[in-house]
N, CA, C and O atoms as CSV, one atom per row, in Angstrom:
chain,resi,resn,atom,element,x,y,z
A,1,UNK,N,N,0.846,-1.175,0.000
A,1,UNK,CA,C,0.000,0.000,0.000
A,1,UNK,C,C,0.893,1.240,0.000
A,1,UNK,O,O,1.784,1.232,0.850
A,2,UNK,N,N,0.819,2.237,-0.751
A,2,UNK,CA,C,1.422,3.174,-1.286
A,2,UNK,C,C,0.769,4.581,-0.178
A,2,UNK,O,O,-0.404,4.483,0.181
A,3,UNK,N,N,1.625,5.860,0.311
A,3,UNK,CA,C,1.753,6.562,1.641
A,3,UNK,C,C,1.181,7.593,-0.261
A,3,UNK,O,O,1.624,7.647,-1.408
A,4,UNK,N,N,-0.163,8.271,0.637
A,4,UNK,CA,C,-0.613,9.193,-0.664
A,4,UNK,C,C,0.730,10.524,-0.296
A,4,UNK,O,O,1.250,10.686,0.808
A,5,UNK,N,N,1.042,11.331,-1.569
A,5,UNK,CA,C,1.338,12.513,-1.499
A,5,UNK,C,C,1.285,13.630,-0.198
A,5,UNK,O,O,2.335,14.233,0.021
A,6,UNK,N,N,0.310,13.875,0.520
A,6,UNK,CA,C,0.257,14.320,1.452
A,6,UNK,C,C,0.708,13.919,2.681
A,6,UNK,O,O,0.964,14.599,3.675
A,7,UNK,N,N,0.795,12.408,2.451
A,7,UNK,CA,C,1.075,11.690,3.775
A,7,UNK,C,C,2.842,11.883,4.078
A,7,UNK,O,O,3.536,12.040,5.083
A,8,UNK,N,N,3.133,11.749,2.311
A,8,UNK,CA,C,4.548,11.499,2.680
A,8,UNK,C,C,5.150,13.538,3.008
A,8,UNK,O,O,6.113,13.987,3.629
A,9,UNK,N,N,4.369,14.020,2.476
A,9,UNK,CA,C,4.818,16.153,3.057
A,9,UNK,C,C,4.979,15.933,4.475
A,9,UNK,O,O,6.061,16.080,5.043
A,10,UNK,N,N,3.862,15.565,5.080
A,10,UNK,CA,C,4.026,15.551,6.805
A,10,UNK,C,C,4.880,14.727,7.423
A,10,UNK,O,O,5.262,14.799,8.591
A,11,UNK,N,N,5.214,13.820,6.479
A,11,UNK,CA,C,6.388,13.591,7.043
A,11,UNK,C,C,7.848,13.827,7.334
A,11,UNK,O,O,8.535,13.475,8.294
A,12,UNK,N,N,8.218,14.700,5.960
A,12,UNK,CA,C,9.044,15.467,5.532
A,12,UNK,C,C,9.033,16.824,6.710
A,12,UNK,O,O,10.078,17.174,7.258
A,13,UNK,N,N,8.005,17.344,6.924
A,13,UNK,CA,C,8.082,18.446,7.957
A,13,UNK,C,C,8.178,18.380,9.246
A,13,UNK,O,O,8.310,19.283,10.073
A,14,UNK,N,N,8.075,16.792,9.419
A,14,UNK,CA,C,8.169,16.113,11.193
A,14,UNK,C,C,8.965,17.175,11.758
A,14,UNK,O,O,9.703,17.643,10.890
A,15,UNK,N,N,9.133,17.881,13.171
A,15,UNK,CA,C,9.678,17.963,13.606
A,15,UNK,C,C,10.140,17.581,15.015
A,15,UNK,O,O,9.391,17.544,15.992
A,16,UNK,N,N,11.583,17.271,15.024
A,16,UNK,CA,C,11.800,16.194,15.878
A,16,UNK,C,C,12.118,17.146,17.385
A,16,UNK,O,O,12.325,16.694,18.512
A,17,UNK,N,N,12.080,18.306,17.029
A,17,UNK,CA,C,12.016,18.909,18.706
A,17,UNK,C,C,13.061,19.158,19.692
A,17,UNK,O,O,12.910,19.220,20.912
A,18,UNK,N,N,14.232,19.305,18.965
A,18,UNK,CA,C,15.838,18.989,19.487
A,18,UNK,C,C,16.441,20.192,19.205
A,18,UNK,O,O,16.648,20.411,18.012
A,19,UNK,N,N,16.848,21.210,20.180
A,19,UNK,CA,C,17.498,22.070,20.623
A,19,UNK,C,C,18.795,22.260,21.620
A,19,UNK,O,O,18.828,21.570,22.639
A,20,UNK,N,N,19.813,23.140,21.356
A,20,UNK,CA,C,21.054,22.937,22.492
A,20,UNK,C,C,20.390,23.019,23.836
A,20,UNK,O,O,19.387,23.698,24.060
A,21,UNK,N,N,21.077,22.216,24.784
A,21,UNK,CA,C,21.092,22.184,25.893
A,21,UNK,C,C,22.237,22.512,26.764
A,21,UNK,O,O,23.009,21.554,26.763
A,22,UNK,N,N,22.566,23.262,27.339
A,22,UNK,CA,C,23.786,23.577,28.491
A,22,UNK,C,C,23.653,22.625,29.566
A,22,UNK,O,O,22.536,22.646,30.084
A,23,UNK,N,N,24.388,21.879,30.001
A,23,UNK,CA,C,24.542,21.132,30.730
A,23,UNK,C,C,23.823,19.724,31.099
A,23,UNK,O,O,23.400,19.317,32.181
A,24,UNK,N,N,23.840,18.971,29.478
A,24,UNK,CA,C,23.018,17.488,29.300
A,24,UNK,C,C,24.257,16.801,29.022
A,24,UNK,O,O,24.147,15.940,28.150
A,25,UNK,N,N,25.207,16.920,29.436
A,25,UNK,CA,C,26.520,15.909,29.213
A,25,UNK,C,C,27.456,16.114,30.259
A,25,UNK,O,O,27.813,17.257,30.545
A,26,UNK,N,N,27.847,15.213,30.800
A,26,UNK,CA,C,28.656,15.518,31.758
A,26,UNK,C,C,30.314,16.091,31.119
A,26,UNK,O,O,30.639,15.458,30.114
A,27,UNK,N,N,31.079,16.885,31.447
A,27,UNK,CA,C,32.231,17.303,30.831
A,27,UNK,C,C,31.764,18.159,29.992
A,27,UNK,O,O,32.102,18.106,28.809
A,28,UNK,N,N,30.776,19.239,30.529
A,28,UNK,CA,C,31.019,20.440,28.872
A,28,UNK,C,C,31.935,21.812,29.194
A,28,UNK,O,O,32.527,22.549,28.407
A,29,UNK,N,N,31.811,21.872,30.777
A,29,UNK,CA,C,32.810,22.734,31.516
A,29,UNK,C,C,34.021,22.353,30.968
A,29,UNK,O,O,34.618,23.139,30.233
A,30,UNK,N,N,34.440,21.332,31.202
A,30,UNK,CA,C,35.927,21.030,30.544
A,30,UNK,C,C,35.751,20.933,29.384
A,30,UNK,O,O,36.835,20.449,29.059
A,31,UNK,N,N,35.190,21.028,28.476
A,31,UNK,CA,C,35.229,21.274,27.018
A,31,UNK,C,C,35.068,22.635,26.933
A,31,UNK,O,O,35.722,23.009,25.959
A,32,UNK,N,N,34.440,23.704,27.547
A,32,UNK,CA,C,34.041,25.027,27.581
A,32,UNK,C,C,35.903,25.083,27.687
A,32,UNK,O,O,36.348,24.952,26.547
A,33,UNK,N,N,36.490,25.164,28.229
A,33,UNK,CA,C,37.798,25.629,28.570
A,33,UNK,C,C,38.884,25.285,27.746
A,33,UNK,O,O,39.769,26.089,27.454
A,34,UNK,N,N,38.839,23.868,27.279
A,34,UNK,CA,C,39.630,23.460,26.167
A,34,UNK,C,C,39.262,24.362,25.145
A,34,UNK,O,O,40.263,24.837,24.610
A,35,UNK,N,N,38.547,24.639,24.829
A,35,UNK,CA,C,38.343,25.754,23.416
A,35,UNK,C,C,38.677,27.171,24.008
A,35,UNK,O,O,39.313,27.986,23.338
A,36,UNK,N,N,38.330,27.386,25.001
A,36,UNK,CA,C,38.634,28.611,25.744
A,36,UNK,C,C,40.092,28.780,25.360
A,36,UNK,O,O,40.522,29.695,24.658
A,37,UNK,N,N,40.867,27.716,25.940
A,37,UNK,CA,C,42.883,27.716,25.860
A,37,UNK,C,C,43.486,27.816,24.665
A,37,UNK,O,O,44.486,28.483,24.401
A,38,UNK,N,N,42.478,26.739,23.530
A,38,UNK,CA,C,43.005,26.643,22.293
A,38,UNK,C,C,42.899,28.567,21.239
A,38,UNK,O,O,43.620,29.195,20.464
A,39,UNK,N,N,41.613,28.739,21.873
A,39,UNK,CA,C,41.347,30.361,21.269
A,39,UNK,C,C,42.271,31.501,22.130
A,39,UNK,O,O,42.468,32.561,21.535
A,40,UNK,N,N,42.870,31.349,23.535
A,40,UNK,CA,C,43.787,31.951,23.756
A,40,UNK,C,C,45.156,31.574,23.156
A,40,UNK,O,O,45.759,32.628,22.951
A,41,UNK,N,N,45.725,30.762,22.876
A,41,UNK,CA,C,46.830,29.851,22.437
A,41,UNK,C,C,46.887,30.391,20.660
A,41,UNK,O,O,47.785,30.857,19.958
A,42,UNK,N,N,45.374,30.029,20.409
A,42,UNK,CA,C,45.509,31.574,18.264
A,42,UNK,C,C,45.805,32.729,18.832
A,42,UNK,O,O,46.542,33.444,18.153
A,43,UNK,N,N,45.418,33.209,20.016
A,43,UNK,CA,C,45.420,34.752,19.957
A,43,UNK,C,C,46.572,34.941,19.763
A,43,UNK,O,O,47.009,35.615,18.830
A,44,UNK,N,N,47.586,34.082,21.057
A,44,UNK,CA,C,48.861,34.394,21.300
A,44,UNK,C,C,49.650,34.167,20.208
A,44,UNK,O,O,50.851,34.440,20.223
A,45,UNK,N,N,49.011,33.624,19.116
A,45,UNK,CA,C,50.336,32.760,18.085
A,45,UNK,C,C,49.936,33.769,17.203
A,45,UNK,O,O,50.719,34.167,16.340
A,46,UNK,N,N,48.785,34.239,17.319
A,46,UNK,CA,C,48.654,35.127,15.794
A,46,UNK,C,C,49.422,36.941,16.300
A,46,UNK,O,O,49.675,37.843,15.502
A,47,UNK,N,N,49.651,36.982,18.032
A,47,UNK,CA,C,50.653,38.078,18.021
A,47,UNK,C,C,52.056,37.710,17.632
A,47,UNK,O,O,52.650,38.346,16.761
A,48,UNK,N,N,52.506,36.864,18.157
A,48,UNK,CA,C,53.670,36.563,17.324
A,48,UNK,C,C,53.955,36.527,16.280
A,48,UNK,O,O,55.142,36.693,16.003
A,49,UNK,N,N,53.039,36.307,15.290
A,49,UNK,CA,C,53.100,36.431,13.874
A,49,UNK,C,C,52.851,37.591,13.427
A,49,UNK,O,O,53.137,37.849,12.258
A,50,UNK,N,N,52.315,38.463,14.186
A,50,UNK,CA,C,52.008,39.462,13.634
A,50,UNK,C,C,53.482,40.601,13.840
A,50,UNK,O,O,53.996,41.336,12.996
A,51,UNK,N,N,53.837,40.392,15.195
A,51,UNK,CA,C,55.039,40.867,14.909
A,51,UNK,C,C,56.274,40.268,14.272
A,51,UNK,O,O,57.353,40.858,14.233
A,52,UNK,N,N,56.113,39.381,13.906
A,52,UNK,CA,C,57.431,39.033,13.212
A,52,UNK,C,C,56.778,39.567,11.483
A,52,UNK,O,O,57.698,40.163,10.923
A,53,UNK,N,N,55.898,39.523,10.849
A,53,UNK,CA,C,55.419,40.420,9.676
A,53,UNK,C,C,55.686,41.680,9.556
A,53,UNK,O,O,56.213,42.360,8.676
A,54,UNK,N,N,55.167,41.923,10.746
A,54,UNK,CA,C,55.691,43.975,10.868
A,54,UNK,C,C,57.686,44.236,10.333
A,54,UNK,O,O,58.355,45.067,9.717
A,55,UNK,N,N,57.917,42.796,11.134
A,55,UNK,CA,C,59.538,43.014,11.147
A,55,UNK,C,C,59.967,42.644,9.978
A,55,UNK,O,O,61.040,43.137,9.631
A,56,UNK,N,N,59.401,41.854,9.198
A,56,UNK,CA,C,60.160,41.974,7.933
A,56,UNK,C,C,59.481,42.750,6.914
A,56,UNK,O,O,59.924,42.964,5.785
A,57,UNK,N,N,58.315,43.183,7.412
A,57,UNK,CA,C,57.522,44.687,6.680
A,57,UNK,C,C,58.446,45.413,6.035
A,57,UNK,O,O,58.605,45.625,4.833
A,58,UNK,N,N,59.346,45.955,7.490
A,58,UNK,CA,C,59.884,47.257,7.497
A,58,UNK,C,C,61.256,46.701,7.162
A,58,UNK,O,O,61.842,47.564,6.509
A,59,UNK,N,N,62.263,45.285,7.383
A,59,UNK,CA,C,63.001,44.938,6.778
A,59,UNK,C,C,63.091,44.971,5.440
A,59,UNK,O,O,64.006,45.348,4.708
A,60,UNK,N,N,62.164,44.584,5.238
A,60,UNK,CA,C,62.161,44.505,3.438
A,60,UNK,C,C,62.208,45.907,2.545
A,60,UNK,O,O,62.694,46.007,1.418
A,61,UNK,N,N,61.613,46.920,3.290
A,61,UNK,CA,C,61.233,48.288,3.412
A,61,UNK,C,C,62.748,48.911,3.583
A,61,UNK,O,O,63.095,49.206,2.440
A,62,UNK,N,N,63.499,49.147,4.237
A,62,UNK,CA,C,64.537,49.000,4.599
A,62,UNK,C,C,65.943,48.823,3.630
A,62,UNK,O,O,66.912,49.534,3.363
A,63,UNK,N,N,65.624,47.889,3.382
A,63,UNK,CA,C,67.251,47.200,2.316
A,63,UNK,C,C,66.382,47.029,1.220
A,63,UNK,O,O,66.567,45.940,0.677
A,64,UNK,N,N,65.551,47.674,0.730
A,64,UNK,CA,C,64.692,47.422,-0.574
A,64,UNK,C,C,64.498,45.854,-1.304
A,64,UNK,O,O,65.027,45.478,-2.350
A,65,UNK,N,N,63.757,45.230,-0.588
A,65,UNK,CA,C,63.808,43.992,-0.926
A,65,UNK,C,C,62.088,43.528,-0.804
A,65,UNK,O,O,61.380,42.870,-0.043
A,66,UNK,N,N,61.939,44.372,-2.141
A,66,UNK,CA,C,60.152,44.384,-2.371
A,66,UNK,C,C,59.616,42.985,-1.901
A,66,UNK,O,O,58.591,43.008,-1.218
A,67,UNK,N,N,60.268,41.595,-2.225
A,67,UNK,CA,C,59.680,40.352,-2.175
A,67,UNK,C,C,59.246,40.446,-0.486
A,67,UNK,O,O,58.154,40.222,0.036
A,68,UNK,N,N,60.570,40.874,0.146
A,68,UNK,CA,C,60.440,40.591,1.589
A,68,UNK,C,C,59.507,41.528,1.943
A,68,UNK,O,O,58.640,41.011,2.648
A,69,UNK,N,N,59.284,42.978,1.696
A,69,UNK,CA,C,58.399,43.435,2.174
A,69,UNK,C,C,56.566,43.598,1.462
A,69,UNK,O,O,55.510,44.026,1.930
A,70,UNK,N,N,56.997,42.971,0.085
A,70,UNK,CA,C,55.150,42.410,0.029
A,70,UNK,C,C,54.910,41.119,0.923
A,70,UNK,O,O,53.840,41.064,1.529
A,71,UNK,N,N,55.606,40.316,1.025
A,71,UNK,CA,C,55.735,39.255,2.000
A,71,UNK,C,C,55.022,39.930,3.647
A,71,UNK,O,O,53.886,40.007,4.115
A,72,UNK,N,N,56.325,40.295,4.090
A,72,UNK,CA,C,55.764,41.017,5.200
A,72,UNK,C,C,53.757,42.198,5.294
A,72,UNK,O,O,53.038,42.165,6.293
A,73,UNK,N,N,53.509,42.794,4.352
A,73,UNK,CA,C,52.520,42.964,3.966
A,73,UNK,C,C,51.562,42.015,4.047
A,73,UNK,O,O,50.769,41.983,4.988
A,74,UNK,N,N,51.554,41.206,3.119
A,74,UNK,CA,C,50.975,40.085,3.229
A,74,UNK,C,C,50.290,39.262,4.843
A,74,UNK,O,O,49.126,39.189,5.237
A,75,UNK,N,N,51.426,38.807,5.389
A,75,UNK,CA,C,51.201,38.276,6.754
A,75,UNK,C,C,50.891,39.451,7.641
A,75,UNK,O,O,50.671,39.027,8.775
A,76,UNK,N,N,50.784,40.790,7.572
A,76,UNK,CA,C,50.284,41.125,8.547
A,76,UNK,C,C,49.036,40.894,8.311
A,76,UNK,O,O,48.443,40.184,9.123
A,77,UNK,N,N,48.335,41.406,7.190
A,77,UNK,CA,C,46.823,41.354,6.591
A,77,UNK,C,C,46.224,39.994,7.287
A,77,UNK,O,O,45.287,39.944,8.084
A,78,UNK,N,N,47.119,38.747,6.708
A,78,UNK,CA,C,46.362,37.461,7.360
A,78,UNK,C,C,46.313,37.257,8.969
A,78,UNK,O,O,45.575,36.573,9.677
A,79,UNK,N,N,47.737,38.399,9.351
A,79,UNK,CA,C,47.740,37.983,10.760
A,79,UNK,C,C,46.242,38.850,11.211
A,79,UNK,O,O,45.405,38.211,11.849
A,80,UNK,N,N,46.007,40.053,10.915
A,80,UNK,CA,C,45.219,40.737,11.636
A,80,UNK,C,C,43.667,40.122,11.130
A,80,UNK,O,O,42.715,40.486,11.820
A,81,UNK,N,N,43.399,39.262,10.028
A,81,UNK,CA,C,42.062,38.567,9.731
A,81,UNK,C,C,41.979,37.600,10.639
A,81,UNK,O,O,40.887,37.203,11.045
A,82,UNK,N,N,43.044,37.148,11.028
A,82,UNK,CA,C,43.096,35.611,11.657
A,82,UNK,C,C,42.773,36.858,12.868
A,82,UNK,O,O,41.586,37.092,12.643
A,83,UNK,N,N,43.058,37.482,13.653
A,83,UNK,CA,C,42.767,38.058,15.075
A,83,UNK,C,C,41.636,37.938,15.243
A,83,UNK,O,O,41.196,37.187,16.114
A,84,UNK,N,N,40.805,38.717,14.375
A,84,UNK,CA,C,39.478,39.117,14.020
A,84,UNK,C,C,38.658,37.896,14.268
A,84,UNK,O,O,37.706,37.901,15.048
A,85,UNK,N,N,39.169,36.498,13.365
A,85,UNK,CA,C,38.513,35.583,13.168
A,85,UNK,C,C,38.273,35.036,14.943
A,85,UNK,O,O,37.232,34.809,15.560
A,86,UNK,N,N,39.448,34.977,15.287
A,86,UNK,CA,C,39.296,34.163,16.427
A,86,UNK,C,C,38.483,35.168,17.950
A,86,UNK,O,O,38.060,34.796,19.044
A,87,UNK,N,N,38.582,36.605,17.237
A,87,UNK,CA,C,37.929,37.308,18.561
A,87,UNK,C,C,36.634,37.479,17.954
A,87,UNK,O,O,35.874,37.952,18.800
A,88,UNK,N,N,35.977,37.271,16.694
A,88,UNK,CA,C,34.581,37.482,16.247
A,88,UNK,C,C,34.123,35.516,16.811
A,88,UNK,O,O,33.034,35.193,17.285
A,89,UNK,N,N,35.321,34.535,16.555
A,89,UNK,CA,C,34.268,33.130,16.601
A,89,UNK,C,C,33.081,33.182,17.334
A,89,UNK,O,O,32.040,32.984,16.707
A,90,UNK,N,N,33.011,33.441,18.706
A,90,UNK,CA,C,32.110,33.547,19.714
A,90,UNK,C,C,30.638,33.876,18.867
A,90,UNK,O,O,29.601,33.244,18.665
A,91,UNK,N,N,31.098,35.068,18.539
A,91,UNK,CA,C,29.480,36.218,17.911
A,91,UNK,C,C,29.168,34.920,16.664
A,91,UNK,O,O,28.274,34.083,16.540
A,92,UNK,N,N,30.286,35.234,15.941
A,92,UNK,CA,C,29.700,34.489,14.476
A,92,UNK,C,C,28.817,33.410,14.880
A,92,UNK,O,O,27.607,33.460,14.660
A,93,UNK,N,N,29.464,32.297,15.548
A,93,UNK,CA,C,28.481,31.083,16.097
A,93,UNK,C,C,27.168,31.046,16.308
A,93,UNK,O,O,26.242,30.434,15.776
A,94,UNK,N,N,27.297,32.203,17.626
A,94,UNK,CA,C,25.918,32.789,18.343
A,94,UNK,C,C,24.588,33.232,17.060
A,94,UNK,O,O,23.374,33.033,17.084
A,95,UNK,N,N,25.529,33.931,15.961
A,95,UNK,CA,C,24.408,34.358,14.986
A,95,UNK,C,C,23.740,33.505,14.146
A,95,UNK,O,O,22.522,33.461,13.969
A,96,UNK,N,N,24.873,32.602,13.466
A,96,UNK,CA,C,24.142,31.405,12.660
A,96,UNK,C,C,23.141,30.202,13.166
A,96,UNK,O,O,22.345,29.422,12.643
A,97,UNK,N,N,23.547,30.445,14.247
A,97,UNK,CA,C,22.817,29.749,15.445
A,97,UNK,C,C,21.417,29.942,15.520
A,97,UNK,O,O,20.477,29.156,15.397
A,98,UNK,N,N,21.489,31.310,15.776
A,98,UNK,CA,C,20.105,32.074,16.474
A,98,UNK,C,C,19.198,32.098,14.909
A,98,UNK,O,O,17.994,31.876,14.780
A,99,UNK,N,N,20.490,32.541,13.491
A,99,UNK,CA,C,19.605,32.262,12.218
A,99,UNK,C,C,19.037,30.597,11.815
A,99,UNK,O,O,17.932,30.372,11.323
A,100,UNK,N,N,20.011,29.596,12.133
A,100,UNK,CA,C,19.291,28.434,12.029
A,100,UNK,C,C,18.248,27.866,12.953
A,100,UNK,O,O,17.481,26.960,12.625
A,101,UNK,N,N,18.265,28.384,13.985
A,101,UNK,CA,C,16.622,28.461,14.842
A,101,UNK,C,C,15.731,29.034,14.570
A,101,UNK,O,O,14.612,28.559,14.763
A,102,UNK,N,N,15.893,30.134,14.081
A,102,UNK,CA,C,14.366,30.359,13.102
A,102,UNK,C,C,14.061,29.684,11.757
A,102,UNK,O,O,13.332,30.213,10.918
A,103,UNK,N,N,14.556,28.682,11.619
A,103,UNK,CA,C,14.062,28.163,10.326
A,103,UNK,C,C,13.016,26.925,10.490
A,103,UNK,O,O,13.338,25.827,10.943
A,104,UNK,N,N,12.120,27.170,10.187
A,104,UNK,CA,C,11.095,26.141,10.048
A,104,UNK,C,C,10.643,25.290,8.847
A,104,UNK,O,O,9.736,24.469,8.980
């Protein structure tokens, strides 16, 4: 016996009723923090990189050595996107989040 057309839409639109929960697993505190360390640990690596870019910025700048200083150019740009990236993750999440919960 064959599910008519309509039968099989409502099924397609089931919804199964499953939303985040804060604290339905034991260990999310210690997972809250492991990402916490790992996003302090980019911050810190993307200052280091960022000053060592500046330094061959102005090296390259310096002894005229265009390669080294589009180079240096270069990595600061990625260093300061990568900053961005890792001090916006939080928001970005929160938004796609809050946009994929309104979708019905």
């Amino acid at each position: 016996m064959s599910v008519p057309l309509a039968g099989r839409v409502i099924q397609l639109a089931y919804d199964p009723g499953i939303s985040p929960k804060g604290g339905g697993l034991p260990g999310l505190s210690v997972l809250k923090n492991v990402v916490n360390s790992i996003n302090m640990f980019g911050i810190i690596a993307v200052v280091g990189a960022l000053a060592v870019s500046l330094g061959v910025w102005a090296w390259g700048h310096h002894t005229g050595g265009h390669q080294a200083e589009a180079n240096g150019k270069k990595g600061a740009v990625v260093a300061a996107g990568a900053a961005l990236g890792l001090g916006a993750a939080n928001g970005i999440v929160a938004f796609f989040s809050g946009l994929g919960s309104q979708v019905h």
